[in-house]
KEROTOR-902378 format. One record per residue (C-alpha): x, y, z. Coordinates in pm, whole numbers, padded with zeros to 5 digits. Layout:
N
+--------+--------+--------+
:     xx :     yy :     zz :
+--------+--------+--------+
:      X :      Y :      Z :
...
+--------+--------+--------+
//
This chain:
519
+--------+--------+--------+
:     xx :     yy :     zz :
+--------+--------+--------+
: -01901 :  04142 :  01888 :
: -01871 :  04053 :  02254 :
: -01590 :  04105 :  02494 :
: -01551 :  03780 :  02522 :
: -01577 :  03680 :  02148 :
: -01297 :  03993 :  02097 :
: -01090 :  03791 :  02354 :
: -01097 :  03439 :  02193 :
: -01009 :  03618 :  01842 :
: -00720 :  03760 :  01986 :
: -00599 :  03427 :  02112 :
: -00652 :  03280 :  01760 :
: -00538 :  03557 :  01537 :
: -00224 :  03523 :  01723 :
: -00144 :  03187 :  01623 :
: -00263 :  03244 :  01308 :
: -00035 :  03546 :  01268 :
:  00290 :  03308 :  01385 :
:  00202 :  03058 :  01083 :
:  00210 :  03378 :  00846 :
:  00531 :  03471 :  00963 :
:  00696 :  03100 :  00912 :
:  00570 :  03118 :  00582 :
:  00754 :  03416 :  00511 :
:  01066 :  03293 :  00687 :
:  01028 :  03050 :  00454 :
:  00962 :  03242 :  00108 :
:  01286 :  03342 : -00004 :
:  01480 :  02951 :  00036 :
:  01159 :  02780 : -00059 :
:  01113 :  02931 : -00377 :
:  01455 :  02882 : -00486 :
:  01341 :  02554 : -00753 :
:  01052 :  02301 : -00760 :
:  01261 :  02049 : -00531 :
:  01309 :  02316 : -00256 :
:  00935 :  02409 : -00301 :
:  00753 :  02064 : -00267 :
:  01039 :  01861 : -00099 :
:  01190 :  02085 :  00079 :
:  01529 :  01921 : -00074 :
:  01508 :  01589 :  00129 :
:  01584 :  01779 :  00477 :
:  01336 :  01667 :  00708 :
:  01457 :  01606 :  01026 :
:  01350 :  01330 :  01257 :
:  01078 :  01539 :  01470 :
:  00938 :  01782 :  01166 :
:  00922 :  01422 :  00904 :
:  00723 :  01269 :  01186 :
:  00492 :  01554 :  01364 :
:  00410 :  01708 :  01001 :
:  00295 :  01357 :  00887 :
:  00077 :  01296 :  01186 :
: -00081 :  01663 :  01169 :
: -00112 :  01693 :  00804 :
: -00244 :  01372 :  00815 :
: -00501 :  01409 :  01102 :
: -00671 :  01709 :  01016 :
: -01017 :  01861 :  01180 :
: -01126 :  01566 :  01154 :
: -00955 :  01441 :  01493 :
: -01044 :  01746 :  01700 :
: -01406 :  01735 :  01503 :
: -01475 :  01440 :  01367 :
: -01375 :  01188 :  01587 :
: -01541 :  01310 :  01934 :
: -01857 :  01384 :  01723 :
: -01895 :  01053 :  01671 :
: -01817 :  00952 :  02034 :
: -02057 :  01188 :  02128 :
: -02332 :  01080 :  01864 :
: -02294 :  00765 :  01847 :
: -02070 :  00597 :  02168 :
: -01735 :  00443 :  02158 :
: -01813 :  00179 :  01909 :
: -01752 :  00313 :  01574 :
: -01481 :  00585 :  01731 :
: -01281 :  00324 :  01905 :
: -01219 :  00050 :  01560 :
: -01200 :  00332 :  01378 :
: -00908 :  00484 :  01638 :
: -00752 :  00133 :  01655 :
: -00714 :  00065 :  01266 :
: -00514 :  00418 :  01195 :
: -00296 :  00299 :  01488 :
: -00252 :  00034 :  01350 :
: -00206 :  00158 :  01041 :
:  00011 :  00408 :  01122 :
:  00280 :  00207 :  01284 :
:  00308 : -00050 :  01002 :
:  00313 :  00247 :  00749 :
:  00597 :  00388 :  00966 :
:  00773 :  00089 :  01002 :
:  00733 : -00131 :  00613 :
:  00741 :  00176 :  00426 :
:  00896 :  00454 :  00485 :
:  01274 :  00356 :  00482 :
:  01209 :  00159 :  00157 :
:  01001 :  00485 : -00015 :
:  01260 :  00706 :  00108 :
:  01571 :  00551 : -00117 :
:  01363 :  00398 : -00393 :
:  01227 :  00753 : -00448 :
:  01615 :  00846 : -00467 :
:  01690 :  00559 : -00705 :
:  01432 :  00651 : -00964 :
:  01576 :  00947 : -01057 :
:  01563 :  01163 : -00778 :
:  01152 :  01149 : -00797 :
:  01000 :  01456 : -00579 :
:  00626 :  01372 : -00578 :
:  00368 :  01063 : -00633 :
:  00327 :  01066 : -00937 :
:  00671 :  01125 : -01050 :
:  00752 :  00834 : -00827 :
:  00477 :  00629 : -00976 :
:  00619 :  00653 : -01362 :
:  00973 :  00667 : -01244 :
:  00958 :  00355 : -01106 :
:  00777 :  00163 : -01426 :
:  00995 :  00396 : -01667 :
:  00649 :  00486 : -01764 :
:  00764 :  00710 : -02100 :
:  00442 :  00813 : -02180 :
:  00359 :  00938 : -01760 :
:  00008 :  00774 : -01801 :
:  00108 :  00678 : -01447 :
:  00179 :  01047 : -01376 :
: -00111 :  01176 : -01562 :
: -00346 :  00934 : -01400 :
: -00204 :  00965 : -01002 :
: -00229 :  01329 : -01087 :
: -00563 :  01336 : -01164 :
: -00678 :  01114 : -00882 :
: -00483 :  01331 : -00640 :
: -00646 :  01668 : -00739 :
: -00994 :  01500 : -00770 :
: -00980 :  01351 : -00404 :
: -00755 :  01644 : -00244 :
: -01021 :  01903 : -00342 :
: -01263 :  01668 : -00154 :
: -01041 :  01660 :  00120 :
: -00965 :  02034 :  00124 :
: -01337 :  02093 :  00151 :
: -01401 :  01950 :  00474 :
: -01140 :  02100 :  00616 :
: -01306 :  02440 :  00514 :
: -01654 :  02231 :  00685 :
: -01440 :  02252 :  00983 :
: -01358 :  02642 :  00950 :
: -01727 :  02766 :  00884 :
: -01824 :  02510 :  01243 :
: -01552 :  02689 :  01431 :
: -01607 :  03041 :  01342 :
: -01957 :  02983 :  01262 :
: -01993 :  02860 :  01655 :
: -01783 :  03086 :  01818 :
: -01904 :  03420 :  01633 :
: -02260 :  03319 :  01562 :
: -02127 :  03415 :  01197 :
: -02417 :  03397 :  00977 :
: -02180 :  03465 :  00648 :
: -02045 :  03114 :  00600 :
: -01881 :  03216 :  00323 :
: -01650 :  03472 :  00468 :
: -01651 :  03302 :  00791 :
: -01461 :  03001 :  00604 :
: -01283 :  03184 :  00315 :
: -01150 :  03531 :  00487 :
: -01083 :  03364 :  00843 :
: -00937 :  02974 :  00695 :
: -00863 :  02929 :  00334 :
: -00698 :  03268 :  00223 :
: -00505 :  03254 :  00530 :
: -00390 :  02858 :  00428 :
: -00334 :  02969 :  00076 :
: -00145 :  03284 :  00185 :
:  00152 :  03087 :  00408 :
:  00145 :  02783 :  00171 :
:  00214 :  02998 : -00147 :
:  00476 :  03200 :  00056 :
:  00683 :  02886 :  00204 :
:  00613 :  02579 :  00015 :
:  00679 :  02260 :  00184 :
:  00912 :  02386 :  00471 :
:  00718 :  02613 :  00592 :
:  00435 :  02387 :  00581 :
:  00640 :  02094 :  00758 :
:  00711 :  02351 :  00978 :
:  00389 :  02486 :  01075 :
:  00271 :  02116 :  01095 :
:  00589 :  02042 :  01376 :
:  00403 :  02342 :  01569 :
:  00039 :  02260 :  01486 :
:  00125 :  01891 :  01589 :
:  00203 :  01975 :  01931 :
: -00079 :  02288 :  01946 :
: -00317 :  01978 :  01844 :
: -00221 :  01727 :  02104 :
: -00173 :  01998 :  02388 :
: -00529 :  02070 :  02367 :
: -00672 :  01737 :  02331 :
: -00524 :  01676 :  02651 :
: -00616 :  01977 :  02813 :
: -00958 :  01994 :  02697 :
: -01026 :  01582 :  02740 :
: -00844 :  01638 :  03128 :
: -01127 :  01928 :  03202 :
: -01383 :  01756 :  03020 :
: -01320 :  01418 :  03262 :
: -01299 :  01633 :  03581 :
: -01636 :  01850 :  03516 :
: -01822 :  01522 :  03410 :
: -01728 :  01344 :  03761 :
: -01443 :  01162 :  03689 :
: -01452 :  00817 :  03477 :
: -01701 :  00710 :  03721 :
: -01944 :  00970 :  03625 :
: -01904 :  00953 :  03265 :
: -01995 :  00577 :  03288 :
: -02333 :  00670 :  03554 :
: -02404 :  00952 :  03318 :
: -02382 :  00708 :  03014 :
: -02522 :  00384 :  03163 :
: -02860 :  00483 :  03061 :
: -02785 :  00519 :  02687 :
: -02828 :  00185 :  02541 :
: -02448 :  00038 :  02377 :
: -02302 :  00395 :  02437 :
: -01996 :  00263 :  02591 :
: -02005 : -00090 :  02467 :
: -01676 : -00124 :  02207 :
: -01909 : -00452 :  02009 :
: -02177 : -00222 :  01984 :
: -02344 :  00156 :  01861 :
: -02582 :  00365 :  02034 :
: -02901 :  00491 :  01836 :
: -03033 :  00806 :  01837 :
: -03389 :  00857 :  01787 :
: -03395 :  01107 :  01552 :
: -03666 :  01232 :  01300 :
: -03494 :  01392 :  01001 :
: -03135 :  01359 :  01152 :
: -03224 :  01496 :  01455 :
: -03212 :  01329 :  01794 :
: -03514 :  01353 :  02001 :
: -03520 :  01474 :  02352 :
: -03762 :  01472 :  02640 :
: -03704 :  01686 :  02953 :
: -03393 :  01757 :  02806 :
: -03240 :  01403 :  02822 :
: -03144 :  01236 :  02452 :
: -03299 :  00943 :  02339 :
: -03178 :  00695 :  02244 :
: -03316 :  00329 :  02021 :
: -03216 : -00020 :  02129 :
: -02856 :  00027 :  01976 :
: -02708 : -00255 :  01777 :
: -02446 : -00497 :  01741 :
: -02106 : -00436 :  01603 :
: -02035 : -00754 :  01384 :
: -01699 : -00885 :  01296 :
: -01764 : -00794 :  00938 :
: -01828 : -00436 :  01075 :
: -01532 : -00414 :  01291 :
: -01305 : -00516 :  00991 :
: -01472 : -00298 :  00761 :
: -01443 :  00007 :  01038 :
: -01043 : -00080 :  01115 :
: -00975 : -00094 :  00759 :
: -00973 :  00256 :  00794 :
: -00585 :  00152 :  00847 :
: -00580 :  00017 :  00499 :
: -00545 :  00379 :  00351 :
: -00245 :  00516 :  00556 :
: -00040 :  00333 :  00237 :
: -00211 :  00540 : -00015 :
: -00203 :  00916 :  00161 :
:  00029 :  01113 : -00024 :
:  00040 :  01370 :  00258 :
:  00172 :  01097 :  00473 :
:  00434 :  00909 :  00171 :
:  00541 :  01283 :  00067 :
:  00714 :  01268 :  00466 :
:  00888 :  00926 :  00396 :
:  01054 :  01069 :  00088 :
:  01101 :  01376 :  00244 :
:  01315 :  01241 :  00555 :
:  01689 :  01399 :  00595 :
:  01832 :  01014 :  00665 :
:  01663 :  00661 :  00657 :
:  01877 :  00608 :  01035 :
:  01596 :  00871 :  01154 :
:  01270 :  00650 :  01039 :
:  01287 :  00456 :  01372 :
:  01279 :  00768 :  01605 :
:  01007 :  00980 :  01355 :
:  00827 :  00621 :  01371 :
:  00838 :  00622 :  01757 :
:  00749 :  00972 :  01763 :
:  00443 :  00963 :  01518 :
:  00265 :  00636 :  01730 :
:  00299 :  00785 :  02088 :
:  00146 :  01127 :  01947 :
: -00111 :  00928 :  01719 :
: -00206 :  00708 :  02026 :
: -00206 :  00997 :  02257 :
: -00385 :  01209 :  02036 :
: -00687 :  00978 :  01959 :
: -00740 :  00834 :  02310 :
: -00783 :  01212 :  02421 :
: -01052 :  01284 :  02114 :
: -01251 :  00944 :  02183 :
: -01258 :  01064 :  02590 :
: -01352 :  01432 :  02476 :
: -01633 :  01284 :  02300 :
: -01798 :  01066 :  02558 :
: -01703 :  01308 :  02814 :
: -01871 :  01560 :  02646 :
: -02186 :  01362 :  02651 :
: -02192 :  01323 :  02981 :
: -02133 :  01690 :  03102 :
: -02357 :  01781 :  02786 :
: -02598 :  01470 :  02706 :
: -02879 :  01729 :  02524 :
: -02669 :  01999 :  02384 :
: -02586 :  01879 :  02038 :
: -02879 :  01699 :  01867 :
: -02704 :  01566 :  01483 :
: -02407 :  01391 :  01369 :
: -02327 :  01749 :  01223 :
: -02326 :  01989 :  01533 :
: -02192 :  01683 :  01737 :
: -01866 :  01758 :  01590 :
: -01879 :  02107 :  01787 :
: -01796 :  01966 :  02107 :
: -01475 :  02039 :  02166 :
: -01539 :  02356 :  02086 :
: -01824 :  02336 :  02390 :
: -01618 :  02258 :  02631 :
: -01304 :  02492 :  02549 :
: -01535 :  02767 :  02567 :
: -01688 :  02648 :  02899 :
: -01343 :  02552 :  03035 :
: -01115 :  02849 :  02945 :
: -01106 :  03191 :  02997 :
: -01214 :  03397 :  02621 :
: -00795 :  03450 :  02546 :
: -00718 :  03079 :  02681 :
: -01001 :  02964 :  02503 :
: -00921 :  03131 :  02159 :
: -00554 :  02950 :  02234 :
: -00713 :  02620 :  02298 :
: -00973 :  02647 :  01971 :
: -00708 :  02724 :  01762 :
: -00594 :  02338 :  01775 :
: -00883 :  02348 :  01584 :
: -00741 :  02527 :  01296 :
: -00372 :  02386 :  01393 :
: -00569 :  02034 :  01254 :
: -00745 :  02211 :  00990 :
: -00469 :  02452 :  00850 :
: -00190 :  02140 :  00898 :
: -00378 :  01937 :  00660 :
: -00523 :  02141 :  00393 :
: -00185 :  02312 :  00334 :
: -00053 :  01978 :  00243 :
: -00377 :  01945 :  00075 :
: -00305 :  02263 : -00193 :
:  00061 :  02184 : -00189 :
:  00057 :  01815 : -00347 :
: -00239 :  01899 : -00575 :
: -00096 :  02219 : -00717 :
:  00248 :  01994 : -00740 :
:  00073 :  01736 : -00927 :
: -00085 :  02016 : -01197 :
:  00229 :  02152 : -01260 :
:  00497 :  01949 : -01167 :
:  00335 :  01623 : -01260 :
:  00114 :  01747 : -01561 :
:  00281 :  02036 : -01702 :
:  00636 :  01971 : -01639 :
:  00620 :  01619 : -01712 :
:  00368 :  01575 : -02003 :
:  00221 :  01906 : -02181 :
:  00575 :  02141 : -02146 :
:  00859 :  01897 : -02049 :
:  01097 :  02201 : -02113 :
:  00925 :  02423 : -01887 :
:  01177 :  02626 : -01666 :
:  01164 :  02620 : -01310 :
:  00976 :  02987 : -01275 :
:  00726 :  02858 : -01528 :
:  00710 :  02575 : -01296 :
:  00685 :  02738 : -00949 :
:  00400 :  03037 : -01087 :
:  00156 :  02749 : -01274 :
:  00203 :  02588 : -00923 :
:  00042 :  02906 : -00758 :
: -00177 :  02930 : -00981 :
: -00308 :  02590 : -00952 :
: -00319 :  02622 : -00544 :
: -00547 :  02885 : -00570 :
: -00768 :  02717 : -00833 :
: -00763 :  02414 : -00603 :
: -00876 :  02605 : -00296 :
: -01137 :  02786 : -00484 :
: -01262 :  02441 : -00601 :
: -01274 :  02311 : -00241 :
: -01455 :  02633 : -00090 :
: -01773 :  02561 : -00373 :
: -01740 :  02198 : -00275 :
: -01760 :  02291 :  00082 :
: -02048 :  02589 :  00051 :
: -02243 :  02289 : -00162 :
: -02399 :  02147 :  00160 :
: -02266 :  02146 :  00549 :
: -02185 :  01778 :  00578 :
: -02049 :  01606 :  00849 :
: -01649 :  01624 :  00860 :
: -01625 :  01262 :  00943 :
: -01793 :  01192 :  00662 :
: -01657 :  01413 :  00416 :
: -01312 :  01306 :  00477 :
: -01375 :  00846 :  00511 :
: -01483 :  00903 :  00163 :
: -01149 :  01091 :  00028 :
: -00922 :  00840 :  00268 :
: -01102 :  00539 :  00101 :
: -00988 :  00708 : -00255 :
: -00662 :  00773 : -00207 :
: -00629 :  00407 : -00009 :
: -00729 :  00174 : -00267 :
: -00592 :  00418 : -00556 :
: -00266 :  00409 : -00457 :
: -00238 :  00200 : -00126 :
: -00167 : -00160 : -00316 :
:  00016 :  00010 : -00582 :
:  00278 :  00161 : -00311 :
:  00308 : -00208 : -00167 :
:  00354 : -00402 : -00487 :
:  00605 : -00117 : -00649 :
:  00818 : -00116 : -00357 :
:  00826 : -00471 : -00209 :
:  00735 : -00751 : -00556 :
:  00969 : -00665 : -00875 :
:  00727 : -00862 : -01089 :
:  00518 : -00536 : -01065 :
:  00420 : -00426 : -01473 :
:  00360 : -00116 : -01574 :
:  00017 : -00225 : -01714 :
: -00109 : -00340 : -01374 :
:  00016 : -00048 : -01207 :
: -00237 :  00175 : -01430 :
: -00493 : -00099 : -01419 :
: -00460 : -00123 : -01013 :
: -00469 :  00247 : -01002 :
: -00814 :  00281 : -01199 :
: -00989 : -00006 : -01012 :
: -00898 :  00064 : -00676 :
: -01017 :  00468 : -00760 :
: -01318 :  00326 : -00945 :
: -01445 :  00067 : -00723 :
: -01490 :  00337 : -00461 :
: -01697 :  00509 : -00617 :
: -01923 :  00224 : -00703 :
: -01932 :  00062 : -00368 :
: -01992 :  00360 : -00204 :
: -02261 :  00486 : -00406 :
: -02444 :  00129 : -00591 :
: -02319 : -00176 : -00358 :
: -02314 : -00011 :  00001 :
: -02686 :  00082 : -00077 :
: -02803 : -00351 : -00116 :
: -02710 : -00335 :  00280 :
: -02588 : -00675 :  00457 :
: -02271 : -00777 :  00404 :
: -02230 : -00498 :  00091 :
: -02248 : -00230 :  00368 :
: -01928 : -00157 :  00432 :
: -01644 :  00080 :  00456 :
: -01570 :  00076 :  00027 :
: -01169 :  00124 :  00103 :
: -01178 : -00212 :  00203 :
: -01303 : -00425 : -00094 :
: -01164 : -00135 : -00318 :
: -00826 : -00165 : -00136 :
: -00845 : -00580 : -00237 :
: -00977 : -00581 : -00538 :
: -00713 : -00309 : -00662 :
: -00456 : -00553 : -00470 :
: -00580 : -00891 : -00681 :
: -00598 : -00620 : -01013 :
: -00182 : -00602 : -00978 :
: -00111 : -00913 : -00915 :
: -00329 : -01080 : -01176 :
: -00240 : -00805 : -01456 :
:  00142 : -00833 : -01376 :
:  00149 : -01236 : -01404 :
: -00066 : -01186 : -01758 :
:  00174 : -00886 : -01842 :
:  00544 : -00918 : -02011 :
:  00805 : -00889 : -01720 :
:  00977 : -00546 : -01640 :
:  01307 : -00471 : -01788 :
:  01645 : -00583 : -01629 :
:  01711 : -00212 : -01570 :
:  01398 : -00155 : -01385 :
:  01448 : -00473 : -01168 :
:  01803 : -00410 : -01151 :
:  01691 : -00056 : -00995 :
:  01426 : -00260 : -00770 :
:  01748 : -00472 : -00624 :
:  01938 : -00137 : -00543 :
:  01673 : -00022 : -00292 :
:  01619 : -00357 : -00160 :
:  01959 : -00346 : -00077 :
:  01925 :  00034 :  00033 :
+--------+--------+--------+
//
């Protein structure tokens, strides 16, 4: 190992050593009972509810993802894309939140999704529970994968590491696993608060370097004007590649006629939006909150940082292209180029500093990742349906138990093929969107909601996903688009029809639907 490469572990492996000693910090309170351990006991304050949201939420796939795809591909698909989980965001913030945060309360003090879910309907038999359980630990492994895609990119860049494997599972996901199972939720709201700003610094340190050595915004657009739709927002570049990867010749990128961004493709690429309703890493924050008066100022917090945050990837991105046009030649490696320029920018120790926003993203996200899936298997599944008399230690060890399996599951998932981050994690958002995005809207904002088109919503939205993304996307035209959109409306008219069709819920349950309108 080089000097240098000894240098920019340092820098990392202290961060890294920081979020190992929150967790233990954290170990003794947190394991105290199941609401402590995956609530944290309702005691979020304004700045950890709204910074742990954002970075959980966020993951690699703004420090990876999103300026891969400005590089790749322009500002197109990176800027709609940007604009809808603004969007999104602020309306989740702003309609939801206060509302989730006392109905949760009302039914019965509920501490995850899924408890919420059947709570709500006084769902005796938890199909609800069952069901949002499974959907959550199907989807969350998918999401926990390509968050270990962004560990083995990082380490595999930085260290030239040819064992993937250990590069991803020694370096990332043990060390995840290892604060998570120590602290539970507070220390991972906590770590998040810290990752959230270790994320954002470093956008904005790496995109203000990356506009400076690329000539200013003047010589990002000379060095772009060449590429055809690169920086056109109603338009995508083409690459010319031949098996995914982009031609060259004397070093410059080529590049097809581009094409045009459509108004069916610009709502189908903002509807990314759509599934901020449905993220349970996001809704776990709104229940989580110490007081509803502190929504407002965690909502103002989480926009400026989420505005802030994806301005500075999109820039990083093109700016990157334009210091770098030839470097990176696939949607893949594209998403190393932040990495690139921190390693160009920085001295080795700043640089490890810098990178480790990286794993900030990464870390921030798939610790909420293992921590709602392993609360849905035993929480959710065991405590609620197979051992309803479980005690809390029962409780808190199956939940171990189950984190581990889960991040075992997501390592094979990841080590199954090197996919593109972006990718990877459009396909979980669009899951957990239509799955449980409508259902959140009708359950906290119509009482006519039934408990039969609450499971019926639930399956459709989950199922349609699948099928558009893998049969209808494939006809092209107007079937090619993002799937969380017509799953997210189709699961939408599944409620509503179901629920006029479907006896009409109990005076108690509506009587408990008038208490947190009031609330």
């Amino acid at each position: 190992m080089s000097t240098a490469n000894l240098q920019t572990l340092i820098g990392m492996g202290s961060y890294l050593l920081v979020m190992i000693a929150i967790g233990l910090w954290y170990a003794r309170r947190s394991n105290s009972n199941p609401e402590e351990y995956f609530l944290g006991k309702r005691g979020l304050g304004p700045w950890v509810a709204a910074m742990s949201a954002e970075a959980s939420d966020m993951s690699g796939w703004l420090l990876m993802g999103l300026p891969g795809v400005a590089y790749f591909t322009g500002i197109g698909e990176a800027f709609w894309t940007a604009l809808g989980l603004f969007i999104g965001t602020w309306i989740n913030w702003a309609v939801v939140a206060k509302r989730l945060r006392t109905y949760s309360q009302i039914a019965d003090n509920a501490i995850t999704l899924p408890d919420f879910f059947s709570k709500r309907f006084h769902d005796k038999r938890r199909v609800l529970t069952a069901l949002a359980a499974l959907i959550i630990i199907i989807f969350f492994s998918i999401y926990a994968s390509s968050q270990f895609v962004a560990f083995g990119k990082l380490f595999g860049y930085i260290f030239g590491a040819e064992d993937y494997f250990a590069a991803m599972v020694i370096l990332g996901a043990v060390l995840v696993t290892l604060y998570t199972l120590l602290g539970g939720f507070l220390a991972e709201s906590t770590t998040d608060l810290i990752q959230g700003f270790l994320m954002i610094g470093a956008l904005l340190l790496v995109m203000g370097f990356g506009v400076f050595h690329a000539g200013g915004i003047g010589g990002i657009k000379e060095n772009l004007k060449d590429f055809p739709r690169f920086l056109d927002i109603f338009g995508s570049a083409r690459p010319d590649t031949v098996d995914g990867i982009q031609q060259t010749a004397n070093g410059v990128p080529l590049f097809g006629p581009g094409s045009d961004y459509s108004f069916l493709t610009i709502v189908s690429t903002m509807a990314w939006g759509l599934g901020y309703f449905g993220m349970p890493q996001v809704l776990l924050r709104f229940m989580a909150i110490n007081k509803t008066s502190n929504i407002r100022k965690s909502r103002n917090i989480a926009v400026v940082w989420c505005f802030l945050s994806m301005f500075a990837a999109i820039v990083i991105g093109l700016a990157g292209r334009a210091y770098l046009p030839g470097l990176l030649n696939s949607a893949g490696t594209s998403e190393t180029i932040f990495v690139h320029l921190s390693i160009r920018f920085f001295p080795s120790l700043a640089a490890g500093i810098v990178v480790s926003g990286i794993l900030a993203a990464s870390m921030s996200s798939s610790d909420s990742y293992m921590l709602i899936a392993s609360s849905a298997v035993s929480n959710d599944i065991v405590k609620g349906i197979i051992k309803k008399d479980a005690d809390e230690a029962l409780v808190m060890w199956i939940a171990r138990i189950a984190m581990l399996a889960v991040t075992v599951f997501g390592v094979i998932l990841a080590l199954s093929g090197n996919e593109s981050i972006f990718r990877i994690v459009s396909y979980a958002w669009a899951g957990f969107g239509a799955s449980f995005g409508p259902l959140i809207l009708f359950s906290l904002f119509w009482k006519r909601t039934t408990l039969p088109a609450a499971v019926a919503g639930m399956l459709s939205g989950g199922i349609m996903v699948v099928l558009w993304k893998n049969v209808a996307a494939k006809l092209g035209g107007i079937f090619a688009v993002y799937e969380l959109l017509p799953a997210f409306i189709f699961s939408a008219l599944v409620i509503w029809i179901v629920s006029l069709i479907t006896p009409r819920p109990s005076a108690e349950i509506e009587k408990e639907f008038a208490d947190a309108s009031a609330g």
